[in-house]
C-alpha positions in Angstrom: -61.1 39.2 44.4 -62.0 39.3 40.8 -64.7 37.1 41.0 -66.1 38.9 43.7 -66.3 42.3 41.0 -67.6 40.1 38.1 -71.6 40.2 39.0 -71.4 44.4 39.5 -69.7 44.4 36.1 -72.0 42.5 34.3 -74.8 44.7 35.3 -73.3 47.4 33.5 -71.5 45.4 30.8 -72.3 47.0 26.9 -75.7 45.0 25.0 -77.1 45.1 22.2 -79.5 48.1 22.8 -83.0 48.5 21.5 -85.0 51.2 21.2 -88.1 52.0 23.5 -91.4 51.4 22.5 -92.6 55.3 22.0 -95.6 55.0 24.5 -92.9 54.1 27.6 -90.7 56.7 26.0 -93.6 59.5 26.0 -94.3 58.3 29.5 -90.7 58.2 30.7 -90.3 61.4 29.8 -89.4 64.5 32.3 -88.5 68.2 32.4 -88.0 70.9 34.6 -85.5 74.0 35.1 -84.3 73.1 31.7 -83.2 69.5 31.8 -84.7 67.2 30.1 -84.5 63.5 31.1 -86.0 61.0 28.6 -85.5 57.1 28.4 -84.5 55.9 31.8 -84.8 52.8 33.4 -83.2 50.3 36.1 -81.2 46.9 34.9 -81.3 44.8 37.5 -78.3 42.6 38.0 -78.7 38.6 37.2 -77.9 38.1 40.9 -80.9 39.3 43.6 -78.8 42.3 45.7 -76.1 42.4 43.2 -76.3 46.4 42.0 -78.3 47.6 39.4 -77.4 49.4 36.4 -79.1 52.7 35.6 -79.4 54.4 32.4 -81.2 58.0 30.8 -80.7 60.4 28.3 -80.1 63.9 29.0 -80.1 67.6 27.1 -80.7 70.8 29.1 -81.6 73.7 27.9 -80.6 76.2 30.9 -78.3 79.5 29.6 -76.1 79.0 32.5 -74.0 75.3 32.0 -74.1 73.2 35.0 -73.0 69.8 35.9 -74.5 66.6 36.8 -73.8 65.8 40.6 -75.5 63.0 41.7 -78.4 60.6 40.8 -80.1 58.9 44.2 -82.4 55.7 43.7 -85.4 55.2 45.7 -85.0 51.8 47.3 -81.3 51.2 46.8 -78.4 52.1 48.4 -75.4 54.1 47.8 -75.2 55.0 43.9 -72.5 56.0 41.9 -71.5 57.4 38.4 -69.5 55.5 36.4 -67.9 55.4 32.5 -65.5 53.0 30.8 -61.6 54.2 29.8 -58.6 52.5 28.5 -56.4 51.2 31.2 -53.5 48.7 30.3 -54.8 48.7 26.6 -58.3 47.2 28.1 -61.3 49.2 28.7 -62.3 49.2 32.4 -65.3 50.7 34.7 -64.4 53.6 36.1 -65.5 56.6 38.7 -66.9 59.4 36.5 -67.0 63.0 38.2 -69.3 65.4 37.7 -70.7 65.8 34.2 -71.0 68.6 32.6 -74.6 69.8 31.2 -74.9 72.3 28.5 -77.2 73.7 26.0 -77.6 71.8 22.8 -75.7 68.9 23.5 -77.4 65.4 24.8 -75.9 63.5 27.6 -76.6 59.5 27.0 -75.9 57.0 30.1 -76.0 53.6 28.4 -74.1 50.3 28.6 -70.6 50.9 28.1 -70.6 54.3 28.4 -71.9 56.8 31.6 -74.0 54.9 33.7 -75.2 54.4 37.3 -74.7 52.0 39.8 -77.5 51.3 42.3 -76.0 49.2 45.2 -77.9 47.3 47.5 -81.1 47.5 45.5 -84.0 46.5 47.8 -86.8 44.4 47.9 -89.1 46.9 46.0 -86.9 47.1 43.2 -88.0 43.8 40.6 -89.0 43.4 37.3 -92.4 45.7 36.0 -91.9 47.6 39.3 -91.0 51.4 38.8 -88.4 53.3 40.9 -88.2 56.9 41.6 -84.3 58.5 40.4 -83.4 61.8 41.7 -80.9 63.5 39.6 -79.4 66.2 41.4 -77.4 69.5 39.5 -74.6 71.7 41.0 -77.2 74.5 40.9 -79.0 72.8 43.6 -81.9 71.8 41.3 -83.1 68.5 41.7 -85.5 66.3 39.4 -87.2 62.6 40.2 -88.4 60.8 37.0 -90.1 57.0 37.4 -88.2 54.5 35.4 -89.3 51.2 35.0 -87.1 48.2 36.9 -86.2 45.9 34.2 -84.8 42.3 34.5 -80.9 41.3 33.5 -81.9 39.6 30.2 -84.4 42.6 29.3 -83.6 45.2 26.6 -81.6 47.6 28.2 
């Protein structure tokens, strides 16, 4: 059964990370109703269909704090939020719940640490190809930004 978990867990496993080049940052780069969502892209797993890892940074700058609900994938399936916590003296992937969003303080989603999991990412989703995410808010707003689909061995 192990085994079976091993190729979603590598897509989200911690890497060496390197920084953007600024053009795709400046590009990759969208705000509205105070949230600001900078950085993001798609990791595909090593395996075709295995889920993809997705990662953004976030800071809002709404008066009212809200939370982070849901992020959607165009071309995937179901997705989920997910952060690593100690379990049984090991560090282990788990469900994340909402998270909270307020003024002043950045929200990173980056390997090992908050991320997304894209499952069954289709055919549209490959290397150089962007993808549409929708994050949505529990105020109801919603924001789609185009981050670019990466490879497994790219910079994350």
């Amino acid at each position: 059964m192990a085994a079976l978990a091993l190729p979603a867990l590598v897509a989200c496993a911690p890497d060496a990370e390197a920084p953007i080049e600024a053009d795709a940052a400046k590009e990759a780069t969208s705000e509205s109703a105070g949230l600001t969502v900078s950085n993001p892209r798609v990791v595909l797993a090593p395996v075709s269909g295995n889920p993809a890892a997705v990662y953004f940074d976030l800071s809002y700058s709404g008066s009212a704090p809200v939370t982070l609900t849901g992020v959607a994938v165009e071309g995937a399936g179901m997705t989920m939020i997910h952060d690593y916590a100690e379990s049984a003296g090991k560090m282990a992937m788990t469900m994340a719940g909402p998270v909270s969003l307020a003024e002043g303080t950045p929200v990173t989603f980056a390997p090992g640490g908050l991320h997304v999991m894209a499952m069954d990412p289709g055919s549209d989703l490959k290397p150089g190809a962007m993808a549409k995410v929708t994050l949505t808010l529990s105020d109801g707003t919603t924001q789609t930004v185009e981050a670019p689909v990466r490879a497994a061995g790219e910079d994350r």
